[in-house]
C-alpha positions as CSV (number, residue, x, y, z in Angstrom):
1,X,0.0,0.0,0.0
2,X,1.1,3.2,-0.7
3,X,0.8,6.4,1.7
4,X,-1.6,8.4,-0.2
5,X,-3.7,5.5,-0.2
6,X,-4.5,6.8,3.3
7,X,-5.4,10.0,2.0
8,X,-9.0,11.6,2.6
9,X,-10.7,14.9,1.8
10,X,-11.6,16.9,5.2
11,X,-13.2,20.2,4.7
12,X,-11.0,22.7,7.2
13,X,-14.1,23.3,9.0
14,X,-14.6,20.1,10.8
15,X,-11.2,20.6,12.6
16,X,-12.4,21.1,16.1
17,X,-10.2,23.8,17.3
18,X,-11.4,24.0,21.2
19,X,-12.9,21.4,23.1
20,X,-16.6,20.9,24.3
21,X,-17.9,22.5,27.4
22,X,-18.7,19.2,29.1
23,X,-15.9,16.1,27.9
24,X,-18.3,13.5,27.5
25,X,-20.9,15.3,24.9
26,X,-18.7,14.5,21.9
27,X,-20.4,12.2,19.6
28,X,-19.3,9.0,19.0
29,X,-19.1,6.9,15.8
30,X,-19.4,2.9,16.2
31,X,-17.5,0.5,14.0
32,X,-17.8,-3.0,13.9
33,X,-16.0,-5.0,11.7
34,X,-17.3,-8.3,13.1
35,X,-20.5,-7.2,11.8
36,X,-19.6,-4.7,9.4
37,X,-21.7,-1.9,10.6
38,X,-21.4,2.0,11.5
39,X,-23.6,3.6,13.7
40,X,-23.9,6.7,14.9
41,X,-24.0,7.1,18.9
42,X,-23.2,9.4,21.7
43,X,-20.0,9.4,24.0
44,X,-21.5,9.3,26.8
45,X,-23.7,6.0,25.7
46,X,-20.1,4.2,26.4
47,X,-20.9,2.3,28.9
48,X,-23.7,0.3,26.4
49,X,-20.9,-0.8,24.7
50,X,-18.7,-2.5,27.4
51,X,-19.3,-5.1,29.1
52,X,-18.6,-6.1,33.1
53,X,-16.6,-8.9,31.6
54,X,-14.6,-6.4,29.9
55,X,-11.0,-4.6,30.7
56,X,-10.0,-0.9,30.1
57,X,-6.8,-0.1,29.4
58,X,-6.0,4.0,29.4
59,X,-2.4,5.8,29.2
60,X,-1.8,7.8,32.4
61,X,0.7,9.8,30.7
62,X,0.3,13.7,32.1
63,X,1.0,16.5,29.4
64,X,3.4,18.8,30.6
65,X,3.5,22.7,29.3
66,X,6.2,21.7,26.8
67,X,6.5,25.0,24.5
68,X,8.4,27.3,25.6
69,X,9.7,30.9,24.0
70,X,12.8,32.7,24.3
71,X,15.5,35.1,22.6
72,X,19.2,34.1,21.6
73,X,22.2,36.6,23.0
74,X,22.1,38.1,19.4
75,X,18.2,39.0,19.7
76,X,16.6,36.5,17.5
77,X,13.7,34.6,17.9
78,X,13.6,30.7,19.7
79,X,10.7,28.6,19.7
80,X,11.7,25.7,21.9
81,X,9.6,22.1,22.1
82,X,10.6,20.3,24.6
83,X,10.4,16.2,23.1
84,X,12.1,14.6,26.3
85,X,12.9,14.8,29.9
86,X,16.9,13.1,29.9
87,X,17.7,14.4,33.7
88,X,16.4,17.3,36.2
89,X,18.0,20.4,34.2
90,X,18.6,18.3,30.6
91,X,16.5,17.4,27.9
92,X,16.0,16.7,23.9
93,X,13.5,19.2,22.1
94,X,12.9,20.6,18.5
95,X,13.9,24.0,18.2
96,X,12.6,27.0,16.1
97,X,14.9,29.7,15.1
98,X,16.1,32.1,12.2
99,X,19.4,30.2,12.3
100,X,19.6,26.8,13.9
101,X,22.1,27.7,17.5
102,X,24.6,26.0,17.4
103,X,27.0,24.2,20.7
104,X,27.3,26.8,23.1
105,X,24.2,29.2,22.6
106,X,22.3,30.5,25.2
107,X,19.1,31.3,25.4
108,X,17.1,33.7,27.8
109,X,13.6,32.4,28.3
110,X,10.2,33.9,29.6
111,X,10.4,34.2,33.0
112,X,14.1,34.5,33.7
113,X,15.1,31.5,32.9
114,X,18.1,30.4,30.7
115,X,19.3,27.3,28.8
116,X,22.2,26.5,26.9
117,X,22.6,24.5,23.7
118,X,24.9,21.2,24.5
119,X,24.6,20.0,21.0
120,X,22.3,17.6,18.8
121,X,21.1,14.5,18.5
122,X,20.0,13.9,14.6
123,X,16.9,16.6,14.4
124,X,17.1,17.6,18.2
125,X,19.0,19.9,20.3
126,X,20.0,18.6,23.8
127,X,19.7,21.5,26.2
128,X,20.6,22.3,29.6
129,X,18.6,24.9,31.9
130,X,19.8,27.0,34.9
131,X,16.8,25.3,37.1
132,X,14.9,22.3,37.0
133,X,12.9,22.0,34.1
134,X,9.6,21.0,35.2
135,X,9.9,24.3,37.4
136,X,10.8,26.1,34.0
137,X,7.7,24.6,32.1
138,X,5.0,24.9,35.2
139,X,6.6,28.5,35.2
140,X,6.7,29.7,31.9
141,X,5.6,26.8,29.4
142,X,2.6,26.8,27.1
143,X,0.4,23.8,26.2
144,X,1.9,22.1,23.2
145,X,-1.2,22.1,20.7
146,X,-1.2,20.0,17.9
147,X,-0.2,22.5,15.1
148,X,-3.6,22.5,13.4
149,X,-5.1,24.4,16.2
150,X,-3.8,27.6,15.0
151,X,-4.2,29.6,18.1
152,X,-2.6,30.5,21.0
153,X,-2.8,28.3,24.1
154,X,-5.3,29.4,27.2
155,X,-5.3,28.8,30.8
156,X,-8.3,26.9,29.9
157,X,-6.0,23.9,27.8
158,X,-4.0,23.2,30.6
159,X,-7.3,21.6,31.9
160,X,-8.9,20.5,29.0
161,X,-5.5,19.1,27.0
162,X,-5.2,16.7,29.6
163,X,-7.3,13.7,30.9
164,X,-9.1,13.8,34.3
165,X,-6.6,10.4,34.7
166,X,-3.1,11.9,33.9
167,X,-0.5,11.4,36.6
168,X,2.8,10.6,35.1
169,X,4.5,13.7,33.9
170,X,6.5,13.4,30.1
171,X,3.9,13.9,27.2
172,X,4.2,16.7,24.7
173,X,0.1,15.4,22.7
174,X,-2.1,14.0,24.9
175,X,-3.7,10.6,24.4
176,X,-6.8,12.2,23.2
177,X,-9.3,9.5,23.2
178,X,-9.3,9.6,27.0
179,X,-9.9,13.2,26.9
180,X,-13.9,12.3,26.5
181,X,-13.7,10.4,30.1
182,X,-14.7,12.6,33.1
183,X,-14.7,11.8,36.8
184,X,-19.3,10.4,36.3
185,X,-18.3,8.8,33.1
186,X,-15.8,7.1,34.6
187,X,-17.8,6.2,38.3
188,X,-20.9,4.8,36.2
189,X,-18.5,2.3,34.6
190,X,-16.8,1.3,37.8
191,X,-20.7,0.7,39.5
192,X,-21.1,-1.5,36.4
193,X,-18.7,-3.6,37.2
194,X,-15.7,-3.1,34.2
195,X,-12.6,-3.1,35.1
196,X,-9.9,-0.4,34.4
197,X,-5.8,-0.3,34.6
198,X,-3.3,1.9,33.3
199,X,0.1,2.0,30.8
200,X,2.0,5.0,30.4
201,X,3.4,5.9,27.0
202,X,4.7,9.5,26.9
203,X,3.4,11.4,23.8
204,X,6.2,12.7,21.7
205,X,5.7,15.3,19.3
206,X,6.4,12.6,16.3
207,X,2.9,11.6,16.4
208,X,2.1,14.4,14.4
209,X,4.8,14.4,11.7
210,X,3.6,13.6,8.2
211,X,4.7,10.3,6.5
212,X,6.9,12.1,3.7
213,X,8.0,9.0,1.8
214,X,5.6,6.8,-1.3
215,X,6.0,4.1,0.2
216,X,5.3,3.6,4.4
217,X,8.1,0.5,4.6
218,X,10.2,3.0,4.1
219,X,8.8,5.7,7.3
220,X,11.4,6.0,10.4
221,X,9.0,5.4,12.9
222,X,9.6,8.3,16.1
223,X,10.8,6.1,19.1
224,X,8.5,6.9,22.8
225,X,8.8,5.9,26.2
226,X,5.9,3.8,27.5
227,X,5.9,1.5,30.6
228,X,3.7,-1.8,31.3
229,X,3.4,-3.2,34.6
230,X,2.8,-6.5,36.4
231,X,-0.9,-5.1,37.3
232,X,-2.2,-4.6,34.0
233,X,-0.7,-7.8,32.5
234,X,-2.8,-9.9,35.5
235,X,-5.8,-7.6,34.9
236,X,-5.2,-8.1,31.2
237,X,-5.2,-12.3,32.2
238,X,-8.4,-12.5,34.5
239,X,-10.2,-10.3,31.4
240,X,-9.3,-13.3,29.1
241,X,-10.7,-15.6,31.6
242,X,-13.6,-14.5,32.4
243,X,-14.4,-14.2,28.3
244,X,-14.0,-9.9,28.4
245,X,-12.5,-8.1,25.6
246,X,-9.1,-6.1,25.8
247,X,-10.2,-2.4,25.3
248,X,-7.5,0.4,24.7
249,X,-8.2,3.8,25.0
250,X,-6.4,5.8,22.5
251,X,-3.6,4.2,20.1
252,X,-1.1,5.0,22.2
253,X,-2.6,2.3,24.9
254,X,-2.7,0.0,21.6
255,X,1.2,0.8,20.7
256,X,2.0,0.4,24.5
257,X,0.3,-3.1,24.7
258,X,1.0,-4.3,21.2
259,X,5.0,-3.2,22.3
260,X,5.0,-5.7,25.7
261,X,3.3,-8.2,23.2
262,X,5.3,-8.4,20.3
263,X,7.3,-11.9,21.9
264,X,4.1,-13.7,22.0
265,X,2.0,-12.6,25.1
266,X,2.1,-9.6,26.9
267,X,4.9,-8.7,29.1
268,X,5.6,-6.4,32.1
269,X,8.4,-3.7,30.9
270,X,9.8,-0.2,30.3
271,X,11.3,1.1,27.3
272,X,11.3,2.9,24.3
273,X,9.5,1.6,21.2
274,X,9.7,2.2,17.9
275,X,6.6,0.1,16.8
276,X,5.1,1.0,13.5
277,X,1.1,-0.6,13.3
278,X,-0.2,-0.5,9.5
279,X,-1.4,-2.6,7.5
280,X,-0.6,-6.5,8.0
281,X,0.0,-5.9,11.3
282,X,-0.8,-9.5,13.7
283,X,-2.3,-7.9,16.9
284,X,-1.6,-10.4,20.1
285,X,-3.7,-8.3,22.4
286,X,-6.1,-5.6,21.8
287,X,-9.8,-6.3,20.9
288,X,-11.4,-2.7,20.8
289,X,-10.2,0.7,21.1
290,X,-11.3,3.7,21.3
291,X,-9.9,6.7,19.4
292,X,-10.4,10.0,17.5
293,X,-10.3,10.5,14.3
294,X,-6.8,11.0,12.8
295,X,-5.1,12.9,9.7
296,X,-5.0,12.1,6.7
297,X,-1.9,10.1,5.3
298,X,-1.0,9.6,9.1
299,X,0.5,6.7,11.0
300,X,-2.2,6.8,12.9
301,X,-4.8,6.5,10.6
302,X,-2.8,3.4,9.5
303,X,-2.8,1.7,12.7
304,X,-6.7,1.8,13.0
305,X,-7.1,0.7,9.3
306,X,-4.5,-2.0,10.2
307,X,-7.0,-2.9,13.3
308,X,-10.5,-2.9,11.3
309,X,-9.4,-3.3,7.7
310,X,-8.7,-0.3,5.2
311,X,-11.6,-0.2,3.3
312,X,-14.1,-0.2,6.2
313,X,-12.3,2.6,8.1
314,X,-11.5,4.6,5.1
315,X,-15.7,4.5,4.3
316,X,-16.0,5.6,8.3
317,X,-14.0,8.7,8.2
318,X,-16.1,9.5,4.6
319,X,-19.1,8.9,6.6
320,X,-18.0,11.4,9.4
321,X,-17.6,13.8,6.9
322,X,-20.9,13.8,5.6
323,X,-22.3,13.7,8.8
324,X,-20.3,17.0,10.1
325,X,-18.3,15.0,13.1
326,X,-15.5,16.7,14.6
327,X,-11.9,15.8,14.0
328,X,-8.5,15.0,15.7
329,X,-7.5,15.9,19.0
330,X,-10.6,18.1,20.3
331,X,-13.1,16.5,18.0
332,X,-15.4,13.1,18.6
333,X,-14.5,9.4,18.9
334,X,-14.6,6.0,17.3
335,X,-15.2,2.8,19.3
336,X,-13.7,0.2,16.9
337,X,-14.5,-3.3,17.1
338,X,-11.9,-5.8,15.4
């Protein structure tokens, strides 16, 4: 298959560019390729879709205020993303400048704060600060928007860009699909008996880089940290023993679990992956997800056609066009059956 194979038209409008006042209103579009059917459903009717027997899996990555702004010695312009957390006062990032800095700049930041360019690491720069950098970023970061919401970050996203879940620190995107949980949503599933656990897969700003090659063989896959513990493989055990379904919510609780999978069975670890899902794909232990829509030509789009078939999926996202859902990281969400 080639990469614009994945390609779909998406009039500008159906971007959501904020989020819903209340999480759970978004709609939510039903596929199941068991049956072969779409239907059109609200988020908030979740809970008719899961079953007691069934597991939850969510990503309890937190966002932190990753972007940050600042002025070289000479005066121009730095727009810093920070991609990793290496150490206390070190990390990896993309930078934005006039002229890329090179080995000893430094850079004054809002707030008073400085950093100085170490060196690189192929397309990143590896920087140092003058305090701790989770001070820096609760001080003087912005939320790291996904760069089709062409506005400025509020007070507002550092709420709403994060799931009412999040407690591990290290993502630059947040795993939106869990975005649509609040704290009810989430208390009328535990009366009804489902179970929940958690992976952590930090978010790195790859997730939104374009595939730029024909053919996706040929995509470098961006590498992220996720962890899987002892807890959620037992959970994930007593789910297939009592007949429930594996249910991820979000793809980056699919790339987490397919990653501890990919030996045979699913494994307790911590590491980076590099784990491209398309097409072909054998999946060892997700049965559902849960997800929003993605771009077009994505990687991510690929994983969920690699989950319920091309054709189908592709024909979904034409039919939330027509129907005027809203897309990517604000927008609605798909509950996908494989």
């Amino acid at each position: 298959m080639l990469t614009r194979d994945f390609f779909y038209e998406l009039p500008s409008e159906l971007i959501a560019k904020a989020p819903l006042p209340k999480r759970s209103a978004s709609r939510l579009l039903v596929l199941d390729a068991i049956a072969g059917r779409i239907e059109d459903r609200r988020f908030i009717d979740i809970g008719d879709l899961i079953d007691a027997r069934d597991l939850l899996v969510f990503n309890d990555t937190r966002v932190i205020p990753a972007r940050l702004y600042g002025r070289k010695e000479t005066g121009g312009r730095v727009e810093i993303l920070v991609e990793r957390l290496l150490s206390s006062e070190r990390t990896l990032a993309h930078l934005k400048a006039s002229k890329a800095p090179g080995a000893g700049t430094r850079i004054e930041l809002e707030g008073g704060y400085r950093c100085i360019v170490e060196g690189r690491e192929g397309d990143l720069f590896l920087l140092r600060f003058d305090a701790p950098v989770i001070e820096v970023l609760e001080t003087s970061g912005h939320m790291p928007l996904p760069p089709y919401i062409d506005r400025p970050d509020t007070q507002a996203d550092r709420e709403r860009y994060q799931t009412v879940y999040a407690q591990k620190p290290g993502a630059v995107a947040a795993p939106t699909a869990g975005l649509h949980f609040d704290e009810p949503l989430l208390a009328r599933l535990g009366d009804k008996g489902v179970a929940m656990t958690y992976v952590t897969l930090h978010v790195g700003a790859g997730t939104f880089q374009p595939v730029r090659v024909v053919d996706p063989d040929r995509h470098r896959m961006h590498r992220e940290y996720f962890e899987v513990g002892e807890e959620t493989v037992t959970a994930v055990e007593q789910a297939r023993s009592r007949g429930g379904r594996v249910i991820a919510v979000g793809t980056t609780a699919v790339r987490a679990l397919e990653s501890a999978a990919r030996g045979g069975r699913l494994q307790a670890c911590r590491r980076e992956t590099d784990l491209f899902i398309r097409p072909g794909f054998e999946f060892r232990c997700v049965d559902a997800m849960i997800t929003n829509f993605h771009l077009p030509e994505s990687t991510l789009l690929m994983l969920v056609c690699a989950f319920a078939g091309f054709e189908f999926v592709l024909d979904a996202y034409r039919h939330a066009v027509r129907q005027g859902y809203r897309f990517f990281s604000y927008g609605d969400a798909m509950f996908v059956i494989r």
